[in-house]
C-alpha positions as CSV (number, residue, x, y, z in Angstrom):
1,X,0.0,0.0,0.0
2,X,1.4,3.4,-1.3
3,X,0.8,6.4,1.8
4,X,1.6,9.9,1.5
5,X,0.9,11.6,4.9
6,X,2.4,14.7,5.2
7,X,5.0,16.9,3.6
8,X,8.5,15.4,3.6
9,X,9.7,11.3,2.3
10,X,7.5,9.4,1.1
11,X,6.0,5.6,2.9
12,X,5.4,3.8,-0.4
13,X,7.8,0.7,0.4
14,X,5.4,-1.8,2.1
15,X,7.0,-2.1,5.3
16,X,8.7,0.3,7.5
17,X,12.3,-1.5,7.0
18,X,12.1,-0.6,3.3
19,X,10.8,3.1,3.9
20,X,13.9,3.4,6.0
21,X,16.2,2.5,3.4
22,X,13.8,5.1,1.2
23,X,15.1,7.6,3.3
24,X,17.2,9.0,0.2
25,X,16.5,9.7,-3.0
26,X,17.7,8.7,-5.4
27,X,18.9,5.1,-4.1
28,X,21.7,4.6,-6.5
29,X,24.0,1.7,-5.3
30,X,27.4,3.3,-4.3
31,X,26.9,6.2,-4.9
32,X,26.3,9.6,-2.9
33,X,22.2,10.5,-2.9
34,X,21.1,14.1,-3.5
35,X,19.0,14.1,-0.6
36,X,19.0,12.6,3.1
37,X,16.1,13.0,4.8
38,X,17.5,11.7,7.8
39,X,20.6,14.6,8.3
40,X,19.9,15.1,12.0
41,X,18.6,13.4,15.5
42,X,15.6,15.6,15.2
43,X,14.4,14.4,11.5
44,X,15.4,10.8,12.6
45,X,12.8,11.1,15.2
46,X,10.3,13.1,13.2
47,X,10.4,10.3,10.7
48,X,10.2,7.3,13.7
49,X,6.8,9.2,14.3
50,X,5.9,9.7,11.0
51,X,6.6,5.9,10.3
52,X,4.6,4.6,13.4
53,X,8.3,3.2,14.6
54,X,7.7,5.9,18.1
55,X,4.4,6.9,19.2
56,X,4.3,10.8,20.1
57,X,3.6,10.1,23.5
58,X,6.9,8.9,23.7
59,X,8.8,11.1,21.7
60,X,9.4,13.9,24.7
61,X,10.7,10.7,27.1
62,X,13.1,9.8,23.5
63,X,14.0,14.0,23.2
64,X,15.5,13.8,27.1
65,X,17.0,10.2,27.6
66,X,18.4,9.6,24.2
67,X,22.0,10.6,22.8
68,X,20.9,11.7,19.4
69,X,24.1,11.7,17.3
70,X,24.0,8.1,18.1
71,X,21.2,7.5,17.7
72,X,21.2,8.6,14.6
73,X,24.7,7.1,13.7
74,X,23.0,3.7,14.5
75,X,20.1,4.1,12.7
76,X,22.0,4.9,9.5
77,X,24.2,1.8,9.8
78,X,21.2,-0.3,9.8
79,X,19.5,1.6,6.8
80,X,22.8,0.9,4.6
81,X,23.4,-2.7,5.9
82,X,19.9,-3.6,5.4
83,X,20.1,-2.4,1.8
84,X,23.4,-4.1,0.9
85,X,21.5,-7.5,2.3
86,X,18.6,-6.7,0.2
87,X,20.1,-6.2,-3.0
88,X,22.5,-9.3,-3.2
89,X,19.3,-11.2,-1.8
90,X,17.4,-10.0,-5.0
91,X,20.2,-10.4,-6.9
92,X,23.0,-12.9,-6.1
93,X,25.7,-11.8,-8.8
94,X,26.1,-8.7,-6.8
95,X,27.8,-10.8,-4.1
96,X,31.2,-10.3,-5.7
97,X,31.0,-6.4,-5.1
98,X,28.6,-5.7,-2.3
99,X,29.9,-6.3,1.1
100,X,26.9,-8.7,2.2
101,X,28.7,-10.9,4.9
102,X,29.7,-7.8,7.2
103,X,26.7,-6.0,6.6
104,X,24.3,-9.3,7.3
105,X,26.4,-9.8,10.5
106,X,26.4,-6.1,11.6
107,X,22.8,-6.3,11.5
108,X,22.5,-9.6,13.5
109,X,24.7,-8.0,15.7
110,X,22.6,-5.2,16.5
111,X,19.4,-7.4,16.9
112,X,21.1,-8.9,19.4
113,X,22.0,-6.3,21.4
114,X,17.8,-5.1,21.2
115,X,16.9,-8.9,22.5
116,X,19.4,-8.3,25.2
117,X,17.7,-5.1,26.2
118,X,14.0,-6.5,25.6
119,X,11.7,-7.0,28.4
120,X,9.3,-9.9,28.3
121,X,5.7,-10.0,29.6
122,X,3.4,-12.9,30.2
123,X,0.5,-12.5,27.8
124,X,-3.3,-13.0,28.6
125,X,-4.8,-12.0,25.1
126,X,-2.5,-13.4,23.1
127,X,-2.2,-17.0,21.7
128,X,1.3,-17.0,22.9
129,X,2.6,-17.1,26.7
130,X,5.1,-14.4,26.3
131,X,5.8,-10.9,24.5
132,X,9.1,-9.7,23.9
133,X,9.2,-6.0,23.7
134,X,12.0,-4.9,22.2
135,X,12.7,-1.3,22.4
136,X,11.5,-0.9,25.8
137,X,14.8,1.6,26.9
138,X,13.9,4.7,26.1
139,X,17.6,5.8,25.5
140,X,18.0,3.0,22.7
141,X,14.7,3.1,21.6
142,X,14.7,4.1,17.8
143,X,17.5,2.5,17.0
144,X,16.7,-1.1,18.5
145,X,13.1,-1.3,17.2
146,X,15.1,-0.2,13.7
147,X,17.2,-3.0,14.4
148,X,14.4,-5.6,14.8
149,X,12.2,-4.1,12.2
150,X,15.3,-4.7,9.6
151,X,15.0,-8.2,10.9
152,X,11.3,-8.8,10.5
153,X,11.9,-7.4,7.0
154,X,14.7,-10.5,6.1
155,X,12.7,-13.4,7.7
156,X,9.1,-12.6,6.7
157,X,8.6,-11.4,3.5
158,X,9.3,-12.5,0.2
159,X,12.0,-12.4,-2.1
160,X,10.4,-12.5,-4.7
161,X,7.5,-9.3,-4.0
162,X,11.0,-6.9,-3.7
163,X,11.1,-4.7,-6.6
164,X,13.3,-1.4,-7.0
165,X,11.8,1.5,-8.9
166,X,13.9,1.3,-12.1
167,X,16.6,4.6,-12.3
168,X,17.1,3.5,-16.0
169,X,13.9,4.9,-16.8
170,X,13.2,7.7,-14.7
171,X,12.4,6.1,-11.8
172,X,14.1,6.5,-7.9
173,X,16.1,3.7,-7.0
174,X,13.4,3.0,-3.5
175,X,12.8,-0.6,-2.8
176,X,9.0,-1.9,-2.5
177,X,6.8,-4.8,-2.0
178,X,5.1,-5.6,-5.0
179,X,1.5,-6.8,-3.2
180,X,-0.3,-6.2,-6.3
181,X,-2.9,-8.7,-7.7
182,X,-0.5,-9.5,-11.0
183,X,2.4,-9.0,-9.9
184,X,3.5,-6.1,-11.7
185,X,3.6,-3.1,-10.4
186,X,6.5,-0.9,-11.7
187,X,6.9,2.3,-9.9
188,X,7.2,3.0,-6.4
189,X,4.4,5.5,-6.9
190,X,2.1,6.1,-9.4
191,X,1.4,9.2,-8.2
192,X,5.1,10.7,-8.4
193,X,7.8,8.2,-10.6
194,X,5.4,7.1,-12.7
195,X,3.4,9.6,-13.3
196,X,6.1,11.8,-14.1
197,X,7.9,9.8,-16.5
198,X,4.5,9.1,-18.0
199,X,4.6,12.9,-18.4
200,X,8.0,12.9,-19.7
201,X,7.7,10.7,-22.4
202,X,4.1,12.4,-23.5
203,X,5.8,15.9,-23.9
204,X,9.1,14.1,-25.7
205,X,6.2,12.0,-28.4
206,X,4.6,15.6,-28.7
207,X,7.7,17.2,-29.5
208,X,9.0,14.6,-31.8
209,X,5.5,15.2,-34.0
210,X,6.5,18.8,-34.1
211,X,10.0,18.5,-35.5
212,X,9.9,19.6,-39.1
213,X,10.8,17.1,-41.7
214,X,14.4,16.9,-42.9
């Protein structure tokens, strides 16, 4: 499901892992973006809140307890580690160039360290005995529920739904979930990529018909 909220980066990937990695534009593999939406603590936290990853009772507790920089720093890491692991999953002949192995283990390594700080509670409405609740520390908060979404991401979904809207014609470079009923949905937004490269190529036909003959 495509969502445009308010004014700022887009939630078009299907899961908040992928709008993370969304967070600049255009996603061109190894190479810097044009724009990071994530530059400071502040717009980190603005888009956990934005991307239902903090609720905005808790974003004053986050403001006071957490060190931001780090924060921040951590929550990068994971956003470029989880791409690498992404990409070489969807496409294993980028193994050769794309440092999966260190990235795969940096982000096991920081799921770990959000276990260890989880808290668990018995559960009474749930099928299940227990709920771990990871992301429970305020002062780590963003960055280990980052951490764990980026793992939910790798273990649930499909392989096969990930599509990248295509750079080589027009598009952004974000990564998606392709939930559509056929299976082919091209752009990560109809209502931006594609229809502006719909647009594109309309005012390049209509300029090509008024060329005058050689």
């Amino acid at each position: 499901m495509e969502t445009t909220d308010k004014p700022g980066v887009r939630l078009v990937g299907g899961h908040t892992a992928l709008d993370l990695v969304n967070t600049v534009e255009p996603r061109v593999p190894g190479a810097e973006p044009e724009k990071e939406h994530l530059g400071t603590p502040e717009e980190l936290l603005r888009w956990a809140l934005r991307a239902g990853v903090v609720e905005p009772e808790e974003a004053p507790e986050i403001r006071l307890a957490w060190q931001g920089e780090q924060a921040l720093a951590a929550a990068l890491a994971i956003r470029e580690a989880l791409y690498t692991v992404l990409l070489v999953r969807r496409d294993e002949l980028l193994k050769a160039r794309l440092p999966y192995q260190s990235a795969l283990e940096q982000l096991g390594t920081r799921y770990s360290a959000a276990v260890a700080r989880a808290g668990v509670t018995l559960s009474f409405d749930a099928p299940t005995a227990a709920r771990l609740r990871i992301g429970d520390v305020v002062a780590f908060a963003v960055q280990d529920r980052l951490a764990a979404i980026a793992m939910d991401v790798l273990t649930t979904e499909n392989v096969e739904d990930l599509r990248i809207c295509p750079l080589d014609e027009g598009g952004c470079g974000w990564l998606f979930l392709d939930r559509s009923r056929n299976h082919t949905r091209r752009w990560c937004s109809m209502t931006d990529c594609g229809s502006r490269v719909k647009a594109r190529r309309l005012t390049d036909r209509r300029r090509g018909r008024q060329l005058p003959p050689k």
